[in-house]
PDB file with SEQRES, HELIX, SHEET and CRYST1 records, atoms N, CA, C and O in Angstrom:
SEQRES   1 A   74  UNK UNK UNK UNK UNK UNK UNK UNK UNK UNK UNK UNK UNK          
SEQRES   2 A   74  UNK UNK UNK UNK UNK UNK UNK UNK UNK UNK UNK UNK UNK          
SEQRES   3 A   74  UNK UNK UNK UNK UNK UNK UNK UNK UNK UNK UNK UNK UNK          
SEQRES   4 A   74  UNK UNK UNK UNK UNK UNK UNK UNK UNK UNK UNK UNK UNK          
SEQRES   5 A   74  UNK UNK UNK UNK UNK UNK UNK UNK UNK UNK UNK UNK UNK          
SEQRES   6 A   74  UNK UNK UNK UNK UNK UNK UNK UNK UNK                          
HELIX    1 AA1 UNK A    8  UNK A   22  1                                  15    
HELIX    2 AA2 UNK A   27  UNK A   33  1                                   7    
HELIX    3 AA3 UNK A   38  UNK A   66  1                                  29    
CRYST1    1.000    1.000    1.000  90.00  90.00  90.00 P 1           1          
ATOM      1  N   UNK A   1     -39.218  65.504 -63.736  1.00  0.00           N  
ATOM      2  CA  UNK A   1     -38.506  65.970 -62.567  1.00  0.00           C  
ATOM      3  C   UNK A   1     -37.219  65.178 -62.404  1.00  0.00           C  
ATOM      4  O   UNK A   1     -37.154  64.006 -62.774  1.00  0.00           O  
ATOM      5  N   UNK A   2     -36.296  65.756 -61.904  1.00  0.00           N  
ATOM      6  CA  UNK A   2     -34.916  65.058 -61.488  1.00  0.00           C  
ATOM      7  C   UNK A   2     -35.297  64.443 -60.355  1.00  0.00           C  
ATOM      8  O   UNK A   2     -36.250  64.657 -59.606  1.00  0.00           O  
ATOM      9  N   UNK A   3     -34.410  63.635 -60.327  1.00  0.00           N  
ATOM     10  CA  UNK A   3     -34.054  62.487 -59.027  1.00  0.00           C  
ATOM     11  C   UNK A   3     -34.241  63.363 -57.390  1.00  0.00           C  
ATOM     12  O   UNK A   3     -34.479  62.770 -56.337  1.00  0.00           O  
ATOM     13  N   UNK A   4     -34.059  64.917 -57.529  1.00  0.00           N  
ATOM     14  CA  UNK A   4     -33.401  65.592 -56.488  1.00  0.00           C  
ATOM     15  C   UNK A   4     -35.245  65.944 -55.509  1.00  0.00           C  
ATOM     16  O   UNK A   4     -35.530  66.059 -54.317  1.00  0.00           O  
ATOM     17  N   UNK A   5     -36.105  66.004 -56.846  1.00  0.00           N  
ATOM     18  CA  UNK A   5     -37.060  66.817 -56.663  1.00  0.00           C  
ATOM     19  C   UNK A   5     -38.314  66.106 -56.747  1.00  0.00           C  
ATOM     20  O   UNK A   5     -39.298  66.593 -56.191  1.00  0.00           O  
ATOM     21  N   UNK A   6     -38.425  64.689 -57.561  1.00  0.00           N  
ATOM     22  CA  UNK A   6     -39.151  63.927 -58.170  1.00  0.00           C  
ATOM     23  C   UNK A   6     -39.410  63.255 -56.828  1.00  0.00           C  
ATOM     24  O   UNK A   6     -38.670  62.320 -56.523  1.00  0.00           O  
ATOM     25  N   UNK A   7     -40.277  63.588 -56.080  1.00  0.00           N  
ATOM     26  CA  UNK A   7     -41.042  62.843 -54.570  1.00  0.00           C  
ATOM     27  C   UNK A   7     -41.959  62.511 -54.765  1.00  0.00           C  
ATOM     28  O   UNK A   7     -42.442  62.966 -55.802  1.00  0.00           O  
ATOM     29  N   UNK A   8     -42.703  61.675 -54.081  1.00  0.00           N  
ATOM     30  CA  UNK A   8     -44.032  61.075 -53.752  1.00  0.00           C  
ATOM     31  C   UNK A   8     -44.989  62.009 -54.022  1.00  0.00           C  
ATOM     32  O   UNK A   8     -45.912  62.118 -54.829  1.00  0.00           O  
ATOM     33  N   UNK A   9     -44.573  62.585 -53.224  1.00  0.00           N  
ATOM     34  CA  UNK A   9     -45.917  63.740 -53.244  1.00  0.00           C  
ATOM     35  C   UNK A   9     -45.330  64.914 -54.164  1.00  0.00           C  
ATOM     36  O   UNK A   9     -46.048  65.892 -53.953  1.00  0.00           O  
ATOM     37  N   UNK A  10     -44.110  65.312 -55.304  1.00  0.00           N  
ATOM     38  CA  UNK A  10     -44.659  66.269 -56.015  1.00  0.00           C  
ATOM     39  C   UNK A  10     -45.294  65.605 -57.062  1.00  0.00           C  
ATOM     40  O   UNK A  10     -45.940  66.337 -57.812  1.00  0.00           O  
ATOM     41  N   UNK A  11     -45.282  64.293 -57.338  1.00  0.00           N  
ATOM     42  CA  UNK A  11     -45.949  63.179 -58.814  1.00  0.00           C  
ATOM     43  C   UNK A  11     -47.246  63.308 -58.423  1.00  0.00           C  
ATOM     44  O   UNK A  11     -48.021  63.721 -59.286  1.00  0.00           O  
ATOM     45  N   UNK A  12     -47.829  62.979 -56.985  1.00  0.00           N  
ATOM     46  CA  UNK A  12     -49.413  63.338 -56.669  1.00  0.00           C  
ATOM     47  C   UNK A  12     -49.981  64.142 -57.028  1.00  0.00           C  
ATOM     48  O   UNK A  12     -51.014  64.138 -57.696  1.00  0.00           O  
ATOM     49  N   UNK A  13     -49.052  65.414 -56.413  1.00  0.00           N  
ATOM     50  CA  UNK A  13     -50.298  66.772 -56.785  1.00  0.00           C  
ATOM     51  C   UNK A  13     -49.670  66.831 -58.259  1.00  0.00           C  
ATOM     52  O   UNK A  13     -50.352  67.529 -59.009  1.00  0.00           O  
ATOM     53  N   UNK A  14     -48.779  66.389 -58.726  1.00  0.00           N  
ATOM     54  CA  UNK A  14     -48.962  66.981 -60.698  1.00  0.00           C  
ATOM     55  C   UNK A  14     -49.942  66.188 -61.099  1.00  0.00           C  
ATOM     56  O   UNK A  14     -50.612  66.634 -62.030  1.00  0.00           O  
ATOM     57  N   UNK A  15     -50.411  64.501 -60.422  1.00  0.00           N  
ATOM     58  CA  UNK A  15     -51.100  63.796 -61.256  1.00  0.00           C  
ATOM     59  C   UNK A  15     -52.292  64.521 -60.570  1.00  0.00           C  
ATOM     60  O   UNK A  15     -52.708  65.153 -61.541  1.00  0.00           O  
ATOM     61  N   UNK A  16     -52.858  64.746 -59.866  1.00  0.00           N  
ATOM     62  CA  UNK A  16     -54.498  65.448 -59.323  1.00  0.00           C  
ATOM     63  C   UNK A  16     -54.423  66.777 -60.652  1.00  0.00           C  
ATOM     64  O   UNK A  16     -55.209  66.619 -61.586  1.00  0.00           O  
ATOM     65  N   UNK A  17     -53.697  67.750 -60.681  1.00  0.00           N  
ATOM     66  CA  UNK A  17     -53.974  68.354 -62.059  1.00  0.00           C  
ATOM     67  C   UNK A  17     -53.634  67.741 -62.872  1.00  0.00           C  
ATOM     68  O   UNK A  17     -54.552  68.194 -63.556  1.00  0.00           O  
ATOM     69  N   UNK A  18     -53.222  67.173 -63.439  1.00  0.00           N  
ATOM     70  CA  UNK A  18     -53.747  65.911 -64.677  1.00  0.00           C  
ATOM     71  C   UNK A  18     -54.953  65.562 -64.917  1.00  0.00           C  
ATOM     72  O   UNK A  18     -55.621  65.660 -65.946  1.00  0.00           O  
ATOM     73  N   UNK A  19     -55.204  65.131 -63.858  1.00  0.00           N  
ATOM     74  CA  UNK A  19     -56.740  64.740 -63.277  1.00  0.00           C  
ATOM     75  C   UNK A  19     -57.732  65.584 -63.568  1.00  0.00           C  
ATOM     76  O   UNK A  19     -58.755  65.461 -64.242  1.00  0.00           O  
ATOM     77  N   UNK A  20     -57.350  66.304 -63.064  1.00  0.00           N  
ATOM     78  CA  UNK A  20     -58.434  67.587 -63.010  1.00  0.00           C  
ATOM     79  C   UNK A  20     -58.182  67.747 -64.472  1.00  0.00           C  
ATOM     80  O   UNK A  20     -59.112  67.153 -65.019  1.00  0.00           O  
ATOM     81  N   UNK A  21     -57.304  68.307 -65.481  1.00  0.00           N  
ATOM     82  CA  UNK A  21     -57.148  69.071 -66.928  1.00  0.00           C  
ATOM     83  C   UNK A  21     -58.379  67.948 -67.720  1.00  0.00           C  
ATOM     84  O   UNK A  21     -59.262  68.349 -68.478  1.00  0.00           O  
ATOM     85  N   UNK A  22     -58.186  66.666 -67.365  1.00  0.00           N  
ATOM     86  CA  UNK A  22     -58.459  65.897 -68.117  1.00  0.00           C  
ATOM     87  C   UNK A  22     -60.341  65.544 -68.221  1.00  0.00           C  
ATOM     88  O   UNK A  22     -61.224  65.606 -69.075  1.00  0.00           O  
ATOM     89  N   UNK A  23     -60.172  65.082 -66.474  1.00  0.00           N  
ATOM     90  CA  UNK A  23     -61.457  65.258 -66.566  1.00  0.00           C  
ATOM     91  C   UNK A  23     -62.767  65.230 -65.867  1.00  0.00           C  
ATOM     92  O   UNK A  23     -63.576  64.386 -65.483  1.00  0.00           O  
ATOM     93  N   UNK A  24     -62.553  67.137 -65.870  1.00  0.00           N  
ATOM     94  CA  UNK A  24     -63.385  67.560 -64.714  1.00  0.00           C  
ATOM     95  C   UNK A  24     -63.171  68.997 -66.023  1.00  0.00           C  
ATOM     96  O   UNK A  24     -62.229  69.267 -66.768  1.00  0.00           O  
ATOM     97  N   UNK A  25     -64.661  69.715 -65.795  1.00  0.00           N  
ATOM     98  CA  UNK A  25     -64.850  71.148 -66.317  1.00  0.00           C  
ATOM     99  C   UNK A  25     -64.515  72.272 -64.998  1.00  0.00           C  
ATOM    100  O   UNK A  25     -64.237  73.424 -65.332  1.00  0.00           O  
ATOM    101  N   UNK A  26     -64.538  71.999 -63.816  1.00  0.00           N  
ATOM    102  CA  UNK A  26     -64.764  73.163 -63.354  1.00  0.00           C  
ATOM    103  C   UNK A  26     -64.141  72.778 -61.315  1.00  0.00           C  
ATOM    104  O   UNK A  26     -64.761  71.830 -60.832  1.00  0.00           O  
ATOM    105  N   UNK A  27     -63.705  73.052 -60.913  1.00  0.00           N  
ATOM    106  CA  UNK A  27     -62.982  72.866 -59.560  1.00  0.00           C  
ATOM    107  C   UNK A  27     -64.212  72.591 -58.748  1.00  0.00           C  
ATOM    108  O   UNK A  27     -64.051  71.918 -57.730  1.00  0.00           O  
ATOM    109  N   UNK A  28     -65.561  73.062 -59.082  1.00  0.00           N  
ATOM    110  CA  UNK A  28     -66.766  72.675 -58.240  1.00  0.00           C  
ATOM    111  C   UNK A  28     -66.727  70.930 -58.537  1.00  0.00           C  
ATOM    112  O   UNK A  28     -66.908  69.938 -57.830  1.00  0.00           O  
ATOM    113  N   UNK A  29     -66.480  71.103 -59.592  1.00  0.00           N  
ATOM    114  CA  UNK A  29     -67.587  69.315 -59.852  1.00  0.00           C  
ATOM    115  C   UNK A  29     -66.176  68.395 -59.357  1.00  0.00           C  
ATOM    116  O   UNK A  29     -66.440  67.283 -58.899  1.00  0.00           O  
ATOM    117  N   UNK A  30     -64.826  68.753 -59.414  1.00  0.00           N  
ATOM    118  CA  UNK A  30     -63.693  68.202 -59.214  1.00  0.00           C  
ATOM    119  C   UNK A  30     -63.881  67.848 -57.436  1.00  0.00           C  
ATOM    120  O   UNK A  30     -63.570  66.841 -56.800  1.00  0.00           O  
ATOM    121  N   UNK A  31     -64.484  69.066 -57.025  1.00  0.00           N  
ATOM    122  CA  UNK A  31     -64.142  68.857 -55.522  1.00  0.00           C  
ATOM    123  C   UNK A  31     -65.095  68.229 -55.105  1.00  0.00           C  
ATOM    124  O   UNK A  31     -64.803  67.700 -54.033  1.00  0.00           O  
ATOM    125  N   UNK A  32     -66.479  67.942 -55.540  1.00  0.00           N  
ATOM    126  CA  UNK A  32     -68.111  67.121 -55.322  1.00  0.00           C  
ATOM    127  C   UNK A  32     -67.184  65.793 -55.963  1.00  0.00           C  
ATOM    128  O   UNK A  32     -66.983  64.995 -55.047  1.00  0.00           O  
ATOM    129  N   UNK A  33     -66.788  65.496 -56.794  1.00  0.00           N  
ATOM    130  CA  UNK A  33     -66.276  63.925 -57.099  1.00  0.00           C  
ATOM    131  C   UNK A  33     -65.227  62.911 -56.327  1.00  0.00           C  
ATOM    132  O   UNK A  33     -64.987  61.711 -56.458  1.00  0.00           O  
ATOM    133  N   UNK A  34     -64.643  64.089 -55.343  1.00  0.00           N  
ATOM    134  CA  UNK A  34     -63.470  63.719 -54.751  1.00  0.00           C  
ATOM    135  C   UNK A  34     -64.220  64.094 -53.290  1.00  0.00           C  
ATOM    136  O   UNK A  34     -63.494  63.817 -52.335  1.00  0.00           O  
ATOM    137  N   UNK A  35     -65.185  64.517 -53.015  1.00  0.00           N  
ATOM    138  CA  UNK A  35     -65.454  64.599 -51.842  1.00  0.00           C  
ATOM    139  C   UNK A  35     -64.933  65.638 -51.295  1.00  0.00           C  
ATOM    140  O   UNK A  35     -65.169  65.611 -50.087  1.00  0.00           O  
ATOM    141  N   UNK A  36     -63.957  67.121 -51.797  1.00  0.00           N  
ATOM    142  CA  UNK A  36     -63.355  67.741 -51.070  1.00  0.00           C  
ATOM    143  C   UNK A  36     -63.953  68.967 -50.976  1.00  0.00           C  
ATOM    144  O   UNK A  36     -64.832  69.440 -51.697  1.00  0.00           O  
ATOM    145  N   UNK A  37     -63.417  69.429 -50.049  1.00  0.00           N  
ATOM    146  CA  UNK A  37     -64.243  71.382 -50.001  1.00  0.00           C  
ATOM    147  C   UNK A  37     -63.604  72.256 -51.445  1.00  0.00           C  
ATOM    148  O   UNK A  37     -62.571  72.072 -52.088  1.00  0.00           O  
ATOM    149  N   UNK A  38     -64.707  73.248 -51.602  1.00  0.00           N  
ATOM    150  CA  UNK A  38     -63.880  73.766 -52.867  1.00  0.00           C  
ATOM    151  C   UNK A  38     -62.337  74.217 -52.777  1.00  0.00           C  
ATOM    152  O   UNK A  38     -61.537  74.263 -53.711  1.00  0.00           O  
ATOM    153  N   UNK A  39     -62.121  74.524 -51.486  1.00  0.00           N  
ATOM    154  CA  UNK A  39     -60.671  75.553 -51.182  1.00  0.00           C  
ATOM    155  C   UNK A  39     -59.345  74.216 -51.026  1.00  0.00           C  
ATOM    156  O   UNK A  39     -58.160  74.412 -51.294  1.00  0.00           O  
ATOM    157  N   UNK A  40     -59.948  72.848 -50.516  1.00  0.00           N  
ATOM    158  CA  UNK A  40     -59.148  72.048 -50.657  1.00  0.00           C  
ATOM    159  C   UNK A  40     -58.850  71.595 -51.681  1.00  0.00           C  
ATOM    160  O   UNK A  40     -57.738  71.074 -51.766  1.00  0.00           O  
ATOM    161  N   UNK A  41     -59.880  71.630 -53.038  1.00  0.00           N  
ATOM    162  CA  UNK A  41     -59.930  71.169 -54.030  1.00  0.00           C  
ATOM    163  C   UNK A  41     -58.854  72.126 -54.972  1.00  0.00           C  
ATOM    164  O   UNK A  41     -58.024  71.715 -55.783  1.00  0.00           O  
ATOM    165  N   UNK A  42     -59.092  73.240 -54.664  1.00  0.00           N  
ATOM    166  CA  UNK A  42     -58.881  74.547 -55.265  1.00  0.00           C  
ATOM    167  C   UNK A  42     -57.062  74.387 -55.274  1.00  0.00           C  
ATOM    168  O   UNK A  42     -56.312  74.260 -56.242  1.00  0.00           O  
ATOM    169  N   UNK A  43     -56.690  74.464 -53.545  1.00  0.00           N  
ATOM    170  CA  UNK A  43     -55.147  74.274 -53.030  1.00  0.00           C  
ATOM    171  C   UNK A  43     -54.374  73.210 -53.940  1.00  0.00           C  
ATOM    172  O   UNK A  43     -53.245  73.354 -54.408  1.00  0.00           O  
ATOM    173  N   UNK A  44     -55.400  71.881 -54.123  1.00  0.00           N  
ATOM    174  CA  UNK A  44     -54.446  70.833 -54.854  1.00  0.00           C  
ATOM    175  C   UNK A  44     -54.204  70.965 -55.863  1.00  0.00           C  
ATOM    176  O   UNK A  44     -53.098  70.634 -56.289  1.00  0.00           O  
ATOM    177  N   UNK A  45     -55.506  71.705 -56.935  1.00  0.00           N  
ATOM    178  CA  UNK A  45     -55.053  71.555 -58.471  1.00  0.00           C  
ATOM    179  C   UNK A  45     -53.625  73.156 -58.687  1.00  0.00           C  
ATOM    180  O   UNK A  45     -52.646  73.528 -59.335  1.00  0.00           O  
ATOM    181  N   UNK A  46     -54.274  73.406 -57.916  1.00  0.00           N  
ATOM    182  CA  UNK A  46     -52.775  75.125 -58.063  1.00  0.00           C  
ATOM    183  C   UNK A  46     -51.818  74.428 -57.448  1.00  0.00           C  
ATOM    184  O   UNK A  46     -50.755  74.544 -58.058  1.00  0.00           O  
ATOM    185  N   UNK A  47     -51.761  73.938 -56.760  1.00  0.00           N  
ATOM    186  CA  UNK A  47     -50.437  73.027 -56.197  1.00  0.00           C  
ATOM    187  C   UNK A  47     -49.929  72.225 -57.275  1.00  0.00           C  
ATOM    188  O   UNK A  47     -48.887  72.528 -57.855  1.00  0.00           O  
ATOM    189  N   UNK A  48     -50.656  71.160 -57.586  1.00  0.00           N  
ATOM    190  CA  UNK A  48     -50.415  70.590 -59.013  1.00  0.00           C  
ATOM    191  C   UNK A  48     -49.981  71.272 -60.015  1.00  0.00           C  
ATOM    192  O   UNK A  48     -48.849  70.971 -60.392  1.00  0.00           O  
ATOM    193  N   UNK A  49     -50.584  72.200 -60.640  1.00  0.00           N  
ATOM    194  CA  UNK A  49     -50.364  72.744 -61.962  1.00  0.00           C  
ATOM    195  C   UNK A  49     -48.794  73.952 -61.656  1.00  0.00           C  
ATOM    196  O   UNK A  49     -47.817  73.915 -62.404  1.00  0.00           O  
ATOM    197  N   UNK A  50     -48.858  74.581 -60.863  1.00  0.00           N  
ATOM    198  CA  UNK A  50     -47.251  74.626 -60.116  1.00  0.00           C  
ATOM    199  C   UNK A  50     -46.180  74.007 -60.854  1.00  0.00           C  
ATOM    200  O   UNK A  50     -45.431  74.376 -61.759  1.00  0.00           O  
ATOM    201  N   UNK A  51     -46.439  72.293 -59.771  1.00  0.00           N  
ATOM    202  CA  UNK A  51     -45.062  71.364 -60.390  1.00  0.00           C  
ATOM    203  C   UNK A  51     -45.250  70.605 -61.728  1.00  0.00           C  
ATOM    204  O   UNK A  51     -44.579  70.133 -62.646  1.00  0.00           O  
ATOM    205  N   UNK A  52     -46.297  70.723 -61.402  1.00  0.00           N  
ATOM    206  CA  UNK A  52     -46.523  70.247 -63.492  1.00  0.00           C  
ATOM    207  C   UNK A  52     -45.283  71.672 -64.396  1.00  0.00           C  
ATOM    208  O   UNK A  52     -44.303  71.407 -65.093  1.00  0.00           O  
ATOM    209  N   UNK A  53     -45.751  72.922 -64.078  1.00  0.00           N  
ATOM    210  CA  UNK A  53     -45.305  73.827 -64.862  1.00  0.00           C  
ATOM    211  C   UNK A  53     -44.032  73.636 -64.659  1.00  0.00           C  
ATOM    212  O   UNK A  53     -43.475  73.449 -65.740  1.00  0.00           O  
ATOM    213  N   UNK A  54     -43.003  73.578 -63.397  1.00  0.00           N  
ATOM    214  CA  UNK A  54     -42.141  73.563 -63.277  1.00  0.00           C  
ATOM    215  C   UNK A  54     -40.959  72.512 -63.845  1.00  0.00           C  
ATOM    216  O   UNK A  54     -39.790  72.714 -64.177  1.00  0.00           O  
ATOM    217  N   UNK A  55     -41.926  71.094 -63.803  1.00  0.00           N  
ATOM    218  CA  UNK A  55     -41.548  70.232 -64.269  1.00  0.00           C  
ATOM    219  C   UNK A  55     -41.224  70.418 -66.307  1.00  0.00           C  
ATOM    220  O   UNK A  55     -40.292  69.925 -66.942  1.00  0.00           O  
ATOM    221  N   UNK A  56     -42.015  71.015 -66.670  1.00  0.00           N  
ATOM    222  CA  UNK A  56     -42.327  71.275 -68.014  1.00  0.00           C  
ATOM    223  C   UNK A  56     -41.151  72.089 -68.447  1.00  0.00           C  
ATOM    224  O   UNK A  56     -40.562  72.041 -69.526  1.00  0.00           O  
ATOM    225  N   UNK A  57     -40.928  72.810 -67.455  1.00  0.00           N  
ATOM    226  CA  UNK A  57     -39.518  73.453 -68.106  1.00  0.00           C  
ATOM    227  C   UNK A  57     -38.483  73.522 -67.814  1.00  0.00           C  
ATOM    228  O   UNK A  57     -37.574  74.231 -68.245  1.00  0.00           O  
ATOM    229  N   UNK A  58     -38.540  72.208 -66.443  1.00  0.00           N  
ATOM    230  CA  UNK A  58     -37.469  71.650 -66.590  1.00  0.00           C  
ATOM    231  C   UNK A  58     -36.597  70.923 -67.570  1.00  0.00           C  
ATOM    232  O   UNK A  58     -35.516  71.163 -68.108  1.00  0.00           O  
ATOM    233  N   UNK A  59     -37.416  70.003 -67.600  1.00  0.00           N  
ATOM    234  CA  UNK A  59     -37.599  69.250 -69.185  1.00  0.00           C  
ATOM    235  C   UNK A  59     -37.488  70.106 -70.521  1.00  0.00           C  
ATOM    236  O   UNK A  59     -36.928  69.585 -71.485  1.00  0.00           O  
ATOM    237  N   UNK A  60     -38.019  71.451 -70.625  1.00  0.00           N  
ATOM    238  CA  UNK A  60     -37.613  71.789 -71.500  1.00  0.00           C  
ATOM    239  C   UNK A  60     -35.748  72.226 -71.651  1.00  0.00           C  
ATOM    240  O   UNK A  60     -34.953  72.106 -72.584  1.00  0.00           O  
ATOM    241  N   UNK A  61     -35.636  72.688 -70.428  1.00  0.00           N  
ATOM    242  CA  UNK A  61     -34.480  72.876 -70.894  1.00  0.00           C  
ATOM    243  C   UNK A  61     -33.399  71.771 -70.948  1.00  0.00           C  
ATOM    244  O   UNK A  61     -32.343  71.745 -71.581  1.00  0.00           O  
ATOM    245  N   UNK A  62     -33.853  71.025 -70.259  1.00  0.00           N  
ATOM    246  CA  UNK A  62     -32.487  69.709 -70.661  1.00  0.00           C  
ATOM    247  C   UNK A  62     -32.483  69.522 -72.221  1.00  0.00           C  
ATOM    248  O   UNK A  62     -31.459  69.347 -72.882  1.00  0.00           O  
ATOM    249  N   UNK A  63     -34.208  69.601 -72.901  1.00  0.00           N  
ATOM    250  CA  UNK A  63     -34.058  69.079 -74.273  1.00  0.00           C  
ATOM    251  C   UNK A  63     -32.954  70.012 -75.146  1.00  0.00           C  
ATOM    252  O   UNK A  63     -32.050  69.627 -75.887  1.00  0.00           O  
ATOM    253  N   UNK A  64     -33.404  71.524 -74.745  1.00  0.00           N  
ATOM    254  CA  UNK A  64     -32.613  72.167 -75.708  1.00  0.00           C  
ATOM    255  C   UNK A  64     -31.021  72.318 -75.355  1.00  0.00           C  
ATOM    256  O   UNK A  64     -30.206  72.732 -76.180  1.00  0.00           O  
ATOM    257  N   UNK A  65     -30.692  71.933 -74.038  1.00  0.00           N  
ATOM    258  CA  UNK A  65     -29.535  71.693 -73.711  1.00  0.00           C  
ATOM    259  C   UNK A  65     -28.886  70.434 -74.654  1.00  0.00           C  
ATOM    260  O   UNK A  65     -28.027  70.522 -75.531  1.00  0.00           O  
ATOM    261  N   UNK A  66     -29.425  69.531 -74.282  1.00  0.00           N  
ATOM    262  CA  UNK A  66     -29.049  68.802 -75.172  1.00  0.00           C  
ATOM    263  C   UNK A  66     -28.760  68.883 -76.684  1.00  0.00           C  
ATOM    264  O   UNK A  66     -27.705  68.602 -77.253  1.00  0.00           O  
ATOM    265  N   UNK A  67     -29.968  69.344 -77.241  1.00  0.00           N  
ATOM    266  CA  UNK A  67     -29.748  69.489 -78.530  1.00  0.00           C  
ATOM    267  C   UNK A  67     -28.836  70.411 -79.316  1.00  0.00           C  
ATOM    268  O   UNK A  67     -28.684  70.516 -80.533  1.00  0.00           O  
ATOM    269  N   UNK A  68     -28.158  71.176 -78.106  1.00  0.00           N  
ATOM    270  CA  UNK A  68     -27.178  72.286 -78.434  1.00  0.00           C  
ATOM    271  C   UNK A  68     -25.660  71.627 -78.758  1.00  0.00           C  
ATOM    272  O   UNK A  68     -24.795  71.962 -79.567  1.00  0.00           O  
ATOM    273  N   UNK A  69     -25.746  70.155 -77.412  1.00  0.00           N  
ATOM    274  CA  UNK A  69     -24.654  70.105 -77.344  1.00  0.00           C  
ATOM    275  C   UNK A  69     -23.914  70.485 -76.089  1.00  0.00           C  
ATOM    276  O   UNK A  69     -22.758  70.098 -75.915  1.00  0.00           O  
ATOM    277  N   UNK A  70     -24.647  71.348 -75.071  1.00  0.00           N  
ATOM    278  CA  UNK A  70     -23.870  72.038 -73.911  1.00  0.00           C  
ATOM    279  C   UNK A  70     -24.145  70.715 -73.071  1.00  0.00           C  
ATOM    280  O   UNK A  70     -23.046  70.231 -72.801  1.00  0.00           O  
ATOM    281  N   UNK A  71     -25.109  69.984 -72.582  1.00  0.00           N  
ATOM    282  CA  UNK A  71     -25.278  69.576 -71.328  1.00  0.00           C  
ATOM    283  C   UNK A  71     -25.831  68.023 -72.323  1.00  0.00           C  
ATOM    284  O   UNK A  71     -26.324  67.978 -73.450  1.00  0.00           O  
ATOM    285  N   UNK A  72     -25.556  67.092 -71.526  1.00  0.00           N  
ATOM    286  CA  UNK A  72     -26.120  65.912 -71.720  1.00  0.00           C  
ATOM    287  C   UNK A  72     -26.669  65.159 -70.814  1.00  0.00           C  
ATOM    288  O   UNK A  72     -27.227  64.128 -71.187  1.00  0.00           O  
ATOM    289  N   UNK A  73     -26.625  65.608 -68.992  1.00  0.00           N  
ATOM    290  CA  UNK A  73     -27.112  64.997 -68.038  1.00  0.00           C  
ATOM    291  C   UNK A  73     -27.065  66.202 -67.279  1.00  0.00           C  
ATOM    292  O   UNK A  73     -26.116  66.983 -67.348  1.00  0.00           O  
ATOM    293  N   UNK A  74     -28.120  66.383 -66.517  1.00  0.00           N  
ATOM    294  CA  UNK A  74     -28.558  67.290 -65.331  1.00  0.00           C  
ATOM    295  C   UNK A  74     -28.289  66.001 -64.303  1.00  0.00           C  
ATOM    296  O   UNK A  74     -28.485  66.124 -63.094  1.00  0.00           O  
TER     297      UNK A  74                                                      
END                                                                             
């Protein structure tokens, strides 16, 4: 994430899906380990996986920006 967007809380909910991808099978056992209701459990990892995605292509495109030659700093 850029400087503009990269907050407290969008690094949280990307790291809770992290969390979750890594290691937990199923949003039931994620939300029994964390203590949360399934729908709270449910809200964070889709929240997460969101700015994870978003983040992912952010990043992608600076790389291929870069590697073109057009852009060297966002």
């Amino acid at each position: 994430m850029d400087k503009e967007t990269a907050t407290p809380s969008h690094k949280r909910f990307q790291g809770y899906y992290l969390d979750y991808l890594i290691r937990f099978d199923s949003i039931g056992s994620y939300a029994a380990a964390y203590g949360l209701t399934y729908e709270t459990a449910q809200h964070r990892i889709k929240l997460g996986e969101q700015i994870h995605n978003e983040t992912a292509a952010r990043e992608h495109l600076k790389d291929a920006m870069a590697a073109t030659g057009l852009a060297f700093d966002f």
